[in-house]
C-alpha positions, 0 to 999 in steps of 0.5 A, spaced: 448 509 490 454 508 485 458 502 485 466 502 487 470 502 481 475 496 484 483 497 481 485 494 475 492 491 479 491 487 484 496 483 489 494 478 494 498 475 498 499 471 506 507 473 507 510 469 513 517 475 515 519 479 521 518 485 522 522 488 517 520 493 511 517 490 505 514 493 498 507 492 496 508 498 490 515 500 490 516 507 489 519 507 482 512 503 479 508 509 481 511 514 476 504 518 476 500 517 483 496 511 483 489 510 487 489 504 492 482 502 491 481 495 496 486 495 502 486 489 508 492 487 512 490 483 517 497 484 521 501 488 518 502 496 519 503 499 511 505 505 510 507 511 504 514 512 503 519 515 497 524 511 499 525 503 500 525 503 509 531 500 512 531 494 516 532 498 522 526 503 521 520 503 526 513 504 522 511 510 526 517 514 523 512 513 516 507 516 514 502 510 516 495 508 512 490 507 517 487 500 517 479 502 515 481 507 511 480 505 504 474 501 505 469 506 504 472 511 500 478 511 496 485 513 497 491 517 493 498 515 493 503 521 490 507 519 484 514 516 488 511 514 493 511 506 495 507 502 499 510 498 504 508 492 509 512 492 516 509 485 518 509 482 525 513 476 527 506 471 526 504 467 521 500 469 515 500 476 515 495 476 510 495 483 505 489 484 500 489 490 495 487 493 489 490 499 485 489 503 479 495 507 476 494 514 474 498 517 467 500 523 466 494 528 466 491 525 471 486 519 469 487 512 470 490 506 465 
């Protein structure tokens, strides 16, 4: 059995917001793709998007990254494309990941 690679980028953090649209990795830092290697969110719902969700959006309008998704394997975003957090109202949303951007011919940084 091979290890998994974790991604050289990393966020972690616990937000206190509403339900509002907020960016993990905003589409302009994803010129090439990039790879989601670790992903946990306690309860939040995070989506893919090319653009930046406006307040008033639902996140079943978007395409939705289910929670377990990126525990065993790994999972591609498309170049332009970001991620975003749609928190509930609770405290200590909390989001855990890790990334690897790709550069152009497809390999990662």
């Amino acid at each position: 059995m091979t290890v998994r690679n974790l991604g050289k980028k990393f966020k972690n953090l616990s937000a206190n917001l509403q339900n509002l649209p907020w960016a993990l990795i905003a589409p302009s830092d994803n010129p090439n793709g990039l790879i989601l290697r670790s992903l946990r969110a306690t309860t939040s719902t995070l989506v893919i998007s090319a653009i930046q969700p406006p307040v008033s959006a639902r996140e079943t309008d978007y395409l939705i990254i289910p929670k377990s998704r990126t525990e065993y394997d790994d999972l591609l975003v498309p170049a332009g494309n970001g991620v975003f957090a749609f928190h509930r109202n609770q405290y200590s949303n909390v989001i855990k990941m890790s990334w690897d951007l790709l550069s152009a011919d497809g390999t990662t940084e």
